[in-house]
N, C-alpha and C positions, 0 to 999 in steps of 0.2 A: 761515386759520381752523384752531383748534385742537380736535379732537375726541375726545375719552376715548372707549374704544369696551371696554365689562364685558358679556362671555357668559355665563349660565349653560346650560352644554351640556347639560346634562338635563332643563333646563326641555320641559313637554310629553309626556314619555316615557310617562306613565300615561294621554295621551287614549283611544289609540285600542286597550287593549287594557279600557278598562273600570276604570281605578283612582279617573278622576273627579281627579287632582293626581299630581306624584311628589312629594311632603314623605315623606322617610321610607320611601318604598317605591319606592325606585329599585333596589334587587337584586328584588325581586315583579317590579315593571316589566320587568328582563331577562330572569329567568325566563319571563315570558309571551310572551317574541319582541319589547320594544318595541323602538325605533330612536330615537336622535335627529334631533331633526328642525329642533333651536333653531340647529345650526351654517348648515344652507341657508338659514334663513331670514336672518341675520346676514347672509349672502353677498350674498343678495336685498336688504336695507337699503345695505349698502354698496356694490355695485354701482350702483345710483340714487346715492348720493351721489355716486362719482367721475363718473358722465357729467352731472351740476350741476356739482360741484365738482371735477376732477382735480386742482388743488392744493392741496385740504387734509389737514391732517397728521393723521395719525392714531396716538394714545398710547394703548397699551392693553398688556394682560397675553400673557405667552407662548402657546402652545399654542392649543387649542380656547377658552379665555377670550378670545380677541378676535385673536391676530397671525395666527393659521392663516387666519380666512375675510378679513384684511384682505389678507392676501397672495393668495386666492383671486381678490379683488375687483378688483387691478391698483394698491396698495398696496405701499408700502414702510413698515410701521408701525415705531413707533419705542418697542421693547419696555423697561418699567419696572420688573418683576417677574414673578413667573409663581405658580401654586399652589401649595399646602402638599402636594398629594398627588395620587394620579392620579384619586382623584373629587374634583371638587369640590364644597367648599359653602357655606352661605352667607357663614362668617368669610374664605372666599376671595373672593367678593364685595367683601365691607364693605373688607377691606385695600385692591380692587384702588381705589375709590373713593378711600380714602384718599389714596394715593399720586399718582392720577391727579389732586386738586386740589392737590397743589405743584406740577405741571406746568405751570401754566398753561394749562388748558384751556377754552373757551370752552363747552362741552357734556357733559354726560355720555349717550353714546346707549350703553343698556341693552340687552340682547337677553332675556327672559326671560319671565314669567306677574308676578301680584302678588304672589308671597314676592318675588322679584327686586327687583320696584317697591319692596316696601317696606325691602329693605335696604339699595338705593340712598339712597331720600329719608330714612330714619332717619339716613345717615351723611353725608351733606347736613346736615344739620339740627346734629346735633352737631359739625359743623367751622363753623357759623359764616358759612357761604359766603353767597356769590350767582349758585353756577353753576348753570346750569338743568341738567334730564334729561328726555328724551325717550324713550318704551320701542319697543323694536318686540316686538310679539305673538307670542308662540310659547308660552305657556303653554298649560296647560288652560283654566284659569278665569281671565276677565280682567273684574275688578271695579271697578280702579282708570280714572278717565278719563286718566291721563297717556301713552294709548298711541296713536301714528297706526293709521289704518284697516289698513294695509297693512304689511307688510318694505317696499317698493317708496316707498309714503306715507311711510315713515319718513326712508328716505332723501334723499328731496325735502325736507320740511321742513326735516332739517339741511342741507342744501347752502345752503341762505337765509331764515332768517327776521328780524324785527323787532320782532316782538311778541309778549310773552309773559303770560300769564294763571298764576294759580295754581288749582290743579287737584288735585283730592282724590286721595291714595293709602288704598285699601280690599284689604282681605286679610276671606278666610273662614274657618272651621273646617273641615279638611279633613276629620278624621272625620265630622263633624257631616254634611257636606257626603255621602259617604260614604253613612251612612245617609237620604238625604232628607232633610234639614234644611239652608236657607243662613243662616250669622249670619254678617253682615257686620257689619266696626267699621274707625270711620275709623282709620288709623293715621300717617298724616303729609298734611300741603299741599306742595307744590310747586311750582319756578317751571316751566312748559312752555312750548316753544315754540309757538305754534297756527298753523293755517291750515288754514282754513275747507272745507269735504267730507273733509279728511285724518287725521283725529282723530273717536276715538271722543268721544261727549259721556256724563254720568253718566248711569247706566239709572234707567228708569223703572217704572213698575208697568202692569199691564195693566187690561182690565174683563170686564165678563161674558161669558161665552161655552158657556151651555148653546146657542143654537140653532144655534152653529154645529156644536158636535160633536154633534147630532141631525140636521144635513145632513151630517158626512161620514160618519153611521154609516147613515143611510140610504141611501148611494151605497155601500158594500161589495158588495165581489161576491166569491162562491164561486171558490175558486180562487188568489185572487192573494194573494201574504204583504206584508202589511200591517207597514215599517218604520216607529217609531213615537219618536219623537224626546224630548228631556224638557223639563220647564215644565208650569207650570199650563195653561198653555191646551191641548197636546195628552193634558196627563194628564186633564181630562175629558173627552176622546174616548176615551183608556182606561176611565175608572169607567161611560159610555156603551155602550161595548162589552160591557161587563159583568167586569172584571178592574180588578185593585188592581196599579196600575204601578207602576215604579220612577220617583218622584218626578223627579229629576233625572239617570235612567238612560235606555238609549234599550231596548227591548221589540220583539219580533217576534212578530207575531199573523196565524195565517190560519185563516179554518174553524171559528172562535167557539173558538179553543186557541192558550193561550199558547206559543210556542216555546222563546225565551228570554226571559228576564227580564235585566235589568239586562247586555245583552250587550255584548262587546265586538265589533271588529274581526271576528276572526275567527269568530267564531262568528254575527255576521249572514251572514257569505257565506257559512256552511256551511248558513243553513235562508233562504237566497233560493230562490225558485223559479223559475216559467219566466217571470209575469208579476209587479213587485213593484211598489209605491207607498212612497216613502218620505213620510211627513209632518213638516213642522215648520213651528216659531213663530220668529217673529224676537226676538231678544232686543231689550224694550222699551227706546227710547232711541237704545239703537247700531245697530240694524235686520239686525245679524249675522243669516243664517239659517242658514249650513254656517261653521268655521271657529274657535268659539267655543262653548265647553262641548260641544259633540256630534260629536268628533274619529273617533268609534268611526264613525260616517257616513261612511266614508272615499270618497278617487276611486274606489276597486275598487267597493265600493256603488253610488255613483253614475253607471258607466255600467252597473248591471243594473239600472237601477231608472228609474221616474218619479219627480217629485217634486210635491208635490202644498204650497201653503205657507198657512199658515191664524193668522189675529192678528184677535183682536176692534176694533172700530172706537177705540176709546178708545188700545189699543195703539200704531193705526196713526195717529193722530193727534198724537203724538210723533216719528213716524218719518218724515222726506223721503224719502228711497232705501233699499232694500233692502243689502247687501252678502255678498259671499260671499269666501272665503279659507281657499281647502283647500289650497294650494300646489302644488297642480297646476294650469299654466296651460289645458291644452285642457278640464279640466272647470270649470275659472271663467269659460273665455271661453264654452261650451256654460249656463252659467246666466245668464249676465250679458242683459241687455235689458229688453223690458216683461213682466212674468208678473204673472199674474192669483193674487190673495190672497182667499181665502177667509174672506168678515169674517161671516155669519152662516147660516143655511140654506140661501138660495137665493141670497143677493145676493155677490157679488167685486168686488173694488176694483182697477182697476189700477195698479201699480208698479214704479217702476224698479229692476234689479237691477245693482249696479256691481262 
């Protein structure tokens, strides 16, 4: 088996300081301390592939575009060009595609968010192919369903699959996005490979949820700083509380006062206190709860923190299992199991967290 293997190493760099995407604000991003975080996670896809697969070939671009973590992984890639420059961007992308479908390659496994997805299946599209792409997640925002659950899930699917479905790629406005607003637009179909718990599926919409954020504002207690994730469903636990949140930002509140607004990373660990509760919703559909748009929630968060996780029944009625994927393995394996979802004032649901 023949696998093209296209990194975008910056993909994610603006999660967890609060940029909400790096389109365009990748020097902001370094400026605030970001880190990449797209190379490990590529390492972690391919790693899973060679213990399936240790004889498939891997064709991909020089450097951090794909030979650095294939070579990480226990890999001999077999390099077919490299970038234009020492950042890359997306026109480095779309060529490495290019190239990579006169190879002959069986796959194209992306490492990236949905700008990625979508310059992938765009340049897919325009050659005419029928080589499928698979993404592994490391973006901020992941809107498109062509991505497995996991780096790990990713690389399991490729190491074997059989069937493949066409699977919508969706990109946002990252400004838009920015200011609290998400406009999503489909931008390409694709061929994916599926298998089934390993793949996110398209998101869904949620339902009402005033009685639950009147049960968890009636459980607040004096004292403890209240992390507050973003979505509709914990933003009315925000307008609840009596503050106007950052929409799709994550907020820090204890003591009926706002602390930060729209924080990042660092500046939630700076106003944690002694006792803290972080809240979130799982992204409708995919059941993401850490991992996926709320990066600023990092492992350092979560071992100061509880976690407290809250989705109206309508929500959760889309959703089989919970999932988490912060890339830290001791705080995934520390969430993972049964936890109890907070579906409206008094009543909880329980669910599997994988």
């Amino acid at each position: 088996m023949r696998i093209g293997v296209v990194v975008n190493p910056i993909a994610g760099m603006g999660g967890r300081v609060g940029l909400k995407g790096t389109d365009g604000k990748v020097a902001e991003a370094r400026e605030r301390g970001a880190e990449q975080r797209a190379p490990d996670r590529a390492v972690a896809a391919l790693s899973a592939l060679k213990e399936r697969a240790p004889d498939a070939e891997i064709v991909t671009y020089e450097g951090e575009m794909g030979a650095e973590e294939a070579r990480r992984s226990g890999f001999d890639p077999e390099v077919v060009g490299k970038p234009g420059g020492s950042e890359t961007t997306a026109e480095d992308t779309r060529n490495a595609v290019r190239q990579l479908a006169t190879e002959g390659v069986e796959l194209i496994l992306f490492v990236g968010g949905d700008g990625t997805a979508v310059d992938v299946a765009e340049t897919l599209s325009e050659l005419d192919g029928e080589i499928p792409m698979l993404g592994v997640p490391a973006g901020v925002k992941i809107y498109s369903s062509v991505f497995a659950v996991t780096p790990k899930a990713a690389g399991r699917v490729a190491a074997g699959f059989d069937r493949l479905e066409e699977r919508e790629v969706n990109d946002i406005d990252e400004e838009a996005y920015r200011e609290g607003e998400v406009r999503t637009e489909l931008k390409a179909v694709a061929r994916v490979p599926v298998a089934e718990s390993l793949q996110s599926s398209k998101q869904l919409g949620g339902g009402t949820v005033e009685s639950l954020a009147d049960g968890v504002a009636d459980e607040v207690e004096d004292g403890v700083t209240y992390v507050l994730g973003p979505g509709s469903t914990v933003g009315a636990i925000k307008t609840r509380l009596g503050f106007d949140g950052s929409p799709l930002g994550v907020d820090v509140w204890r003591d009926d006062k706002v602390l930060v607004r729209d924080a990042s990373e660092s500046e939630i660990l700076s106003a944690l206190g002694e006792r803290n509760v972080v809240v979130v919703s799982p992204i409708g559909g995919q059941g993401f709860i850490f991992g996926r748009g709320n990066h600023q929630i990092s492992p350092d968060v979560l071992r100061r923190s509880e976690v407290e996780v809250v989705a109206s029944r309508t929500k959760l009625d889309g959703i089989g299992v919970l999932h988490v994927d912060t890339g830290d393995q001791e705080i995934d394996g520390s969430l993972r199991g049964w936890r109890k979802v907070r579906i409206g004032r008094f009543e909880r649901r329980l669910l599997q967290v994988r």
